[in-house]
C-alpha positions in Angstrom: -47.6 -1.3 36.7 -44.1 0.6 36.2 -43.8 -1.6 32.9 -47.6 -0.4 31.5 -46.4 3.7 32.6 -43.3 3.4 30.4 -45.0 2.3 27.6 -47.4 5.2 28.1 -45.1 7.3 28.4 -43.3 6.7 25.5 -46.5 6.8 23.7 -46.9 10.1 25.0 -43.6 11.5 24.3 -44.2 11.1 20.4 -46.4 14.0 21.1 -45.0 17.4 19.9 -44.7 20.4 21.7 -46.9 23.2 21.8 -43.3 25.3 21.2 -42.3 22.5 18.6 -45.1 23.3 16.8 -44.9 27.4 17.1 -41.3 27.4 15.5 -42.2 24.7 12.2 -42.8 26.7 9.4 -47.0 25.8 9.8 -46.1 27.8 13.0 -45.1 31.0 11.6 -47.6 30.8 9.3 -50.3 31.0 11.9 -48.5 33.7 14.2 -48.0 36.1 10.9 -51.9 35.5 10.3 -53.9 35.4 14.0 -53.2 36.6 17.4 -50.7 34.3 19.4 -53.1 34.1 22.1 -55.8 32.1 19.7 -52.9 30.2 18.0 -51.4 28.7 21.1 -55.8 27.8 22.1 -56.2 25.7 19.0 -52.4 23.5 19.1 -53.1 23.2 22.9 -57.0 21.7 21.8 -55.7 19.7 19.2 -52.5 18.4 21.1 -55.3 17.7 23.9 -57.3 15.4 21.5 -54.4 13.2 20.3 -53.3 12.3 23.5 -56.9 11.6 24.4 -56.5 8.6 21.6 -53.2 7.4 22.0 -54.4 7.0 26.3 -57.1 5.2 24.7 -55.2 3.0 23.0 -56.3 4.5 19.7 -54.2 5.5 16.4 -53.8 9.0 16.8 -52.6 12.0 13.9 -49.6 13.2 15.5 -47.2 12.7 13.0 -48.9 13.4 9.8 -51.3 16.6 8.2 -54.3 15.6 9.6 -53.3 17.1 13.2 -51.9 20.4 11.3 -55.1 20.5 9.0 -57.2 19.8 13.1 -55.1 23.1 14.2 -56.2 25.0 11.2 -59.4 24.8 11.5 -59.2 25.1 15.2 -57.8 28.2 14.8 -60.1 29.6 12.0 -62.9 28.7 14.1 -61.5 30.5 17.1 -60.5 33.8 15.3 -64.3 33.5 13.7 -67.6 35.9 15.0 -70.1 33.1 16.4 -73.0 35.2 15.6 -73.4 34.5 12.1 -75.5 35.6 8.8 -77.9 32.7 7.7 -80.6 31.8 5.5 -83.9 31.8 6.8 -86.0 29.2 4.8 -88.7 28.9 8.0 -91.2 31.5 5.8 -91.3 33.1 9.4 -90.6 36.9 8.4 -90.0 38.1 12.2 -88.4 35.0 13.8 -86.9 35.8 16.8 -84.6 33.3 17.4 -82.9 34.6 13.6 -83.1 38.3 14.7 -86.3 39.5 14.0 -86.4 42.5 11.6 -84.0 42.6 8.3 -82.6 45.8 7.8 -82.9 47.7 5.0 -80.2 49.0 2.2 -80.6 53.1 3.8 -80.2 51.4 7.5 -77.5 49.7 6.8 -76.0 52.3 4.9 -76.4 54.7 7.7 -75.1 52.2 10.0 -72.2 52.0 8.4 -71.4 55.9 7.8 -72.0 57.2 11.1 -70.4 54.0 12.5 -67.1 54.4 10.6 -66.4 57.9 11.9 -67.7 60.5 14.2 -70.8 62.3 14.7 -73.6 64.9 16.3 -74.9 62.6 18.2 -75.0 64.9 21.4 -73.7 68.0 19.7 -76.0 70.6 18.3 -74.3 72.1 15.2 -76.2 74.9 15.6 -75.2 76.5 18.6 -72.2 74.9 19.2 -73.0 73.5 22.7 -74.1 70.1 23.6 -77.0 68.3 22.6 -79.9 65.3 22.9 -79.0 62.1 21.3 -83.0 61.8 21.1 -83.6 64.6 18.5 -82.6 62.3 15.5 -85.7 60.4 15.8 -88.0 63.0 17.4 -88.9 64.1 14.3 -89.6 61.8 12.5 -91.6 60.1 15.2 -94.2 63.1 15.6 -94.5 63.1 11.9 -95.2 59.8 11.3 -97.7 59.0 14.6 -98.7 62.3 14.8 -97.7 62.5 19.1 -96.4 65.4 20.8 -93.2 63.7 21.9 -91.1 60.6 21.4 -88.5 58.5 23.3 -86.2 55.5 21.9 -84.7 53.1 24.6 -83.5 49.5 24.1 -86.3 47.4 23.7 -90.3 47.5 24.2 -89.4 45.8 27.7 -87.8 48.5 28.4 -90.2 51.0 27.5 -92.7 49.5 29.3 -90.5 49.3 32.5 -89.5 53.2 32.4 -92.9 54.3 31.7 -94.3 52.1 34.9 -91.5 53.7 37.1 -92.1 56.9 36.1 -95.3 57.0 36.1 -96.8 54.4 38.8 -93.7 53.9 41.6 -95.4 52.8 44.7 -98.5 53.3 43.2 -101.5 51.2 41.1 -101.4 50.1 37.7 -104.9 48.9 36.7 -104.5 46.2 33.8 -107.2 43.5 32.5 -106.3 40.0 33.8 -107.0 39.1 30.2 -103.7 41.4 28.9 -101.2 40.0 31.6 -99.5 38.5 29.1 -96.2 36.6 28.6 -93.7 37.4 25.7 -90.6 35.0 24.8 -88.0 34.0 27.3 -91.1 33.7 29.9 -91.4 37.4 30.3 -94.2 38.6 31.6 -96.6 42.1 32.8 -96.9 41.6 36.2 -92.9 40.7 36.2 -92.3 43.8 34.7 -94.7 45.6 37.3 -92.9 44.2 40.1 -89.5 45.4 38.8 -90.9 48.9 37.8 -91.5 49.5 41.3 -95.6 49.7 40.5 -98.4 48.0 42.0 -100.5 45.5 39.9 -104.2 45.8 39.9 -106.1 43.2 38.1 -109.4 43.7 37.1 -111.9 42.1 34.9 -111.7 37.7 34.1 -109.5 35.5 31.5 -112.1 36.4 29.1 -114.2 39.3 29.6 -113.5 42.6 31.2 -116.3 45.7 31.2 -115.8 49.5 31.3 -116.9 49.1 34.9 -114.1 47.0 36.2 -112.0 49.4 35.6 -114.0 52.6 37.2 -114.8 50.2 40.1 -111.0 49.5 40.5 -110.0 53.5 40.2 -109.3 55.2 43.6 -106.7 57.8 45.0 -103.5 55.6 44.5 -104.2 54.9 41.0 -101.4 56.5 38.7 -102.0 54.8 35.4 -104.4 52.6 33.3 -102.6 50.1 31.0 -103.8 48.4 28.2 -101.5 45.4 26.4 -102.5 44.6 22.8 -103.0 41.0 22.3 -100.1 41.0 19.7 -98.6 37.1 20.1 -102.0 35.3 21.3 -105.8 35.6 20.7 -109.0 34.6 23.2 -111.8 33.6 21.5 -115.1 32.8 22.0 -117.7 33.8 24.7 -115.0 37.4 25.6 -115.3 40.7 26.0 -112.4 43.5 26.1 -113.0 47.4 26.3 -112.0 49.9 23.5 -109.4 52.0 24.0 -111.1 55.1 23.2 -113.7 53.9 25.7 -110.5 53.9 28.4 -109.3 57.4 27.1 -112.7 58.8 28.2 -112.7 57.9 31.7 -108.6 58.5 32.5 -110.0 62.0 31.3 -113.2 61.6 33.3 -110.8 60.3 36.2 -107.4 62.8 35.6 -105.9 59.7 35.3 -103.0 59.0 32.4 -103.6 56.2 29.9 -101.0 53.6 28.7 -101.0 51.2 25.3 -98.1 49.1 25.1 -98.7 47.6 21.9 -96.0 45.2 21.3 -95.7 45.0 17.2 -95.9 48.5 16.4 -97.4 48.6 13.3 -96.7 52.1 11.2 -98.4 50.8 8.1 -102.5 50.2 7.2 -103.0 46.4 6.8 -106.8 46.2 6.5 -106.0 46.4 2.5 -104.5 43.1 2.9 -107.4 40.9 5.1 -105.7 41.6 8.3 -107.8 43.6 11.1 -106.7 43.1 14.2 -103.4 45.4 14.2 -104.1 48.7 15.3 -101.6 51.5 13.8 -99.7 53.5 16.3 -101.4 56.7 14.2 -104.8 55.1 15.3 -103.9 54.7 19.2 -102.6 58.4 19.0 -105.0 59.7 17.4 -107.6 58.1 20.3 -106.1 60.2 22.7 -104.1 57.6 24.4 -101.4 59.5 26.3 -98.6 57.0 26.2 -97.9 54.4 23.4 -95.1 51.9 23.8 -94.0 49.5 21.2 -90.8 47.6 19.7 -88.7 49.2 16.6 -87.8 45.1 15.2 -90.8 44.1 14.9 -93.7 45.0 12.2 -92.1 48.5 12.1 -89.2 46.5 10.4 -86.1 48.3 12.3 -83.5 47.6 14.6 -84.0 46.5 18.0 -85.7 49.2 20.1 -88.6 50.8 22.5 -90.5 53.5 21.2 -92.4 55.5 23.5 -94.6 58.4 21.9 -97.2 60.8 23.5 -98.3 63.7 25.5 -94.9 65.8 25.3 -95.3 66.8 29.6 -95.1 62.8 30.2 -92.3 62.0 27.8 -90.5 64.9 29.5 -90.9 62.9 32.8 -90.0 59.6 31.5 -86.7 61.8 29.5 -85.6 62.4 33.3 -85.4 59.5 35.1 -82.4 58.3 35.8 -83.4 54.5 34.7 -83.8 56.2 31.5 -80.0 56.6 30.9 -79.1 53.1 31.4 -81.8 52.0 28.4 -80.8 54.3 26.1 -80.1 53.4 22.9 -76.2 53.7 21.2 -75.5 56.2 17.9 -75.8 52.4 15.8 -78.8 52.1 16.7 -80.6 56.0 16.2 -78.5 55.7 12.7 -80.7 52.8 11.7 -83.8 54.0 13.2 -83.4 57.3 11.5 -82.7 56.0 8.1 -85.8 52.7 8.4 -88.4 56.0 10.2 -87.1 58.1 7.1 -88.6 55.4 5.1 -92.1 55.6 6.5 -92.3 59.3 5.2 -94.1 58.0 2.4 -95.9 54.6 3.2 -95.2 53.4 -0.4 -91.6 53.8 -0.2 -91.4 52.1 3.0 -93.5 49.1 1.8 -90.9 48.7 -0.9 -87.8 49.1 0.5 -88.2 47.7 4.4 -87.6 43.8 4.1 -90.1 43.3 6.4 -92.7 44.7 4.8 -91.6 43.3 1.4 -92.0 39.8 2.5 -95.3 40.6 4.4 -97.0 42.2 1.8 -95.3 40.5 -1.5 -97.9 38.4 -3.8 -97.9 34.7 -3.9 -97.1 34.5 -7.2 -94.0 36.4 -6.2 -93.5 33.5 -3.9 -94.3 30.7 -6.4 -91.9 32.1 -9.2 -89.1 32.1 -6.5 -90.1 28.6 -5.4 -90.2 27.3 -8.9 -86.8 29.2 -9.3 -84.8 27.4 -6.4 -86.8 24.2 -7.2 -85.4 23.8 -10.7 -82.0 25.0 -10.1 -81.9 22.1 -7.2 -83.3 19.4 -9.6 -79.7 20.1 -11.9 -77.6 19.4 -9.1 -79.4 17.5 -6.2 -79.2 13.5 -7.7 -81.9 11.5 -6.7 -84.0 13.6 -4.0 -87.8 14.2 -5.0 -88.1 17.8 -5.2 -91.3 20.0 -6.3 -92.9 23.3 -5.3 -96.3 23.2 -2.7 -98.0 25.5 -1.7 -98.1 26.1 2.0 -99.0 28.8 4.8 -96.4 31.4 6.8 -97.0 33.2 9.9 -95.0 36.5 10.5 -93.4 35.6 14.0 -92.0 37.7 16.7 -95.0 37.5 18.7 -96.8 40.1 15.8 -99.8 39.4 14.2 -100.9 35.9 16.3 -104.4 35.5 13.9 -103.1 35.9 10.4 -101.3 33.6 8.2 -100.1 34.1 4.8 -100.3 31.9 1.7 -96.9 31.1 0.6 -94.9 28.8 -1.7 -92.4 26.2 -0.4 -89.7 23.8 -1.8 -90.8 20.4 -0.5 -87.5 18.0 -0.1 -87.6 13.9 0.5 -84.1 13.0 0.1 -82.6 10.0 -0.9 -80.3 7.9 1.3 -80.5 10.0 4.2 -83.2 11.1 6.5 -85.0 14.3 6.4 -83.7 15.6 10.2 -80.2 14.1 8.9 -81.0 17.1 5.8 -81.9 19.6 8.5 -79.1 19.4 10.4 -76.8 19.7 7.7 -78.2 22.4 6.6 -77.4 24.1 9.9 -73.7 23.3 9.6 -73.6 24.8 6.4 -71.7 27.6 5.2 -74.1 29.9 5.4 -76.2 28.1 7.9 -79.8 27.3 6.3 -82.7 27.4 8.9 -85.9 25.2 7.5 -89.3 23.4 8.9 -89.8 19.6 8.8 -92.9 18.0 8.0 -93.1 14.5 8.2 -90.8 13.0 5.9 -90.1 15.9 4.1 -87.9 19.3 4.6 -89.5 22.6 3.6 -87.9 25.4 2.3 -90.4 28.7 2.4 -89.4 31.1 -0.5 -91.1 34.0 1.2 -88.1 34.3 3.2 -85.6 33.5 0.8 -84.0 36.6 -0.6 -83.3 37.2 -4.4 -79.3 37.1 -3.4 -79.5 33.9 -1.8 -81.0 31.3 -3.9 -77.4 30.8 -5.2 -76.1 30.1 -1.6 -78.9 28.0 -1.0 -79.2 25.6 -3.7 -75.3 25.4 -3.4 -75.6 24.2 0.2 -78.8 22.1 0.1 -77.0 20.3 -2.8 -74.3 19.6 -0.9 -76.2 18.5 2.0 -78.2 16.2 0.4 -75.0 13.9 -1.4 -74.8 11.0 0.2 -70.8 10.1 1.5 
């Protein structure tokens, strides 16, 4: 047993230092180039590794420039932002797990400028004194939906949440069971209700609910009638819902405030295009509808954020309770919204410059041209993989929009010598990562999704991913 330590030992002892290592000339290199703290991480993680081998009686890199080239990348990899800018090759324009909305040029630009120095966010230039971070998108939110008032806080969660609190604490909130719904992450309504402090009060079935179900519900604790836009799921069939300028009538009948939370918040007409079911904010408003809540990253195409517009005397409640501080959104985010609601001054404009609404609403010859694009450039430089262009359907994601799918283009991909999830998941490691759908025995890349600027990028990774070593 002493005999088998020794030799251990002296296996172990051909190990260098961490300090060995800090004072070679590899060292210094590192120390003049990252922070001490991440340089010391990486040698300790490599060093780690080795004499995880050599325990296991394997051949370890200890003396030669595969353990230096291990603490490179170690330490690159360290010193690197995780969250990442990819490819999105799904065809899913709002995908949540990729971040939803794309910026546009003027958001980013904004970003960037008020970002880099300071600014009137809370300071009114015109008197001097302080102001309302709020007033940046005020106005361009009673423009554009035509409502009295307008609040931004972090997300349509959120919005929902501080509405409810301020509105209905310790008091009823009469929803359709048929609108209870769940959104990602197993969020849901009646969640929501419970942590808004308001009482839930169902009323109507899973599939139909009448005008009367809700007058029949009403009574002296009611403080709010919510409707939820079925914007991520449909019921179909034998159902029945009630309009919601049929529910503005009797909350007036009633004195009793009417809510719409609906999710996408669409700002632009879509019946021009086939699709139907997508009431516009400006609609909603213009029904009377006190408050409307909905989310800034999806269909509106800006960054994450809760919108809440309406009657100005409800807005000025919801402006004052305390919750409302802790949502509130940061001078990042106002600077994008300002620049993306800016946009939506003249619906044209923002059709053509809000990434979201480009890949929406763009032709599918559009699509095809790019797909034919990536496709030949891949056939020069791929080897023996069967490529061609098909044609395909998208959806637009981010729980917008649950009924319509879009015809698109793809670049269908059966490799050679390797197998199609093999593909995918190199694809992920790539440099940028490339997100796209499998479909049998095939890999699909979506060109509605594909940028202009990336096809390069693309075809440079896919074509390295699909080489066989």
């Amino acid at each position: 047993m002493i005999k088998h330590l020794t030799e251990k030992q002296k296996v172990l002892s051909r190990i260098p230092s961490v300090d060995e290592l800090l004072k070679s000339p590899e060292g210094a290199r590192w120390l003049s180039a990252f922070p001490r703290q991440i340089v010391i991480q990486a040698i300790r993680a490599a060093l780690e590794a080795e004499r995880v081998k050599l325990l296991a009686g394997q051949t370890a890199d200890i003396a030669s420039d595969a353990l230096l080239d291990g603490i490179d990348a170690g330490i690159k990899k360290l010193s690197s932002c995780s969250l990442l800018p990819l490819i999105n090759a799904t065809g899913i324009v709002l995908h949540t797990n990729l971040g939803r909305a794309v910026l546009s040029e003027k958001a980013l630009k904004n970003v960037v400028k008020v970002g880099t120095g300071y600014s009137n966010l809370e300071y009114d230039l015109e008197t001097g004194k302080r102001g309302k971070r709020h007033v940046h998108t005020k106005r361009l939110l009673r423009q554009i939906t035509g409502a009295e008032d307008a609040l931004i806080v972090n997300n349509n969660a959120a919005a929902v949440l501080l509405c409810l609190n301020t509105m209905a604490k310790d008091r009823e909130v009469v929803v359709s069971r048929s609108e209870l719904v769940e959104i990602g992450g197993s969020f849901r309504v009646p969640d929501v209700m419970t942590a808004s402090n308001a009482v839930l009060r169902e009323v109507g079935t899973t599939n139909k609910t009448h005008l009367h179900d809700y007058a029949n519900a009403l009574n002296e604790n009611t403080a709010l009638i919510l409707k939820v836009h079925q914007s991520n799921y449909q019921i179909i069939g034998f159902t029945a819902d009630v309009a919601i300028d049929e529910l503005v009538l009797l909350g007036r009948k009633q004195k009793i405030p009417v809510m719409y939370d609906l999710g996408s918040g669409c700002l632009v007409d879509l019946k021009p295009y086939g699709i139907h079911t997508e009431p516009t904010v400006q609609e909603i408003v213009k029904a009377g509808v006190d408050l409307v809540s909905f989310s800034g990253d999806k269909l509106l195409g800006g960054p994450q954020g809760g919108i809440i517009v309406g009657k100005k005397k409800y807005i000025e409640r919801i402006q004052k309770n305390p919750i409302a501080r802790a949502l509130r959104v940061d001078k990042l985010t106002i600077a994008a919204f300002e620049a993306t609601l800016l946009a939506y001054m003249d619906i044209e404009c923002a059709k053509d410059t809000i990434p979201v609404l480009q890949m929406l609403l763009q032709s599918a010859e559009k699509i095809k041209q790019r797909a034919r694009k990536i496709a030949a450039m891949l056939r020069k430089a791929a080897g023996i993989a069967d490529i061609r262009v098909v044609q395909d359907m998208s959806k637009a994601g981010g729980g917008s929009l649950p009924d319509a799918e879009f015809q698109t283009f793809a670049v269908q991909i059966r490799p050679g010598g390797i197998s199609v999830n093999e593909l995918e998941g190199r694809l992920r490691k790539g440099s940028p990562p490339v997100i796209a759908r499998i479909r049998g025995d095939a890999l699909l890349l979506d060109a509605r999704t594909v940028r202009e600027q990336e096809i390069k990028d693309l075809v440079r990774i896919v074509a390295a991913a699909l080489q066989i070593e």
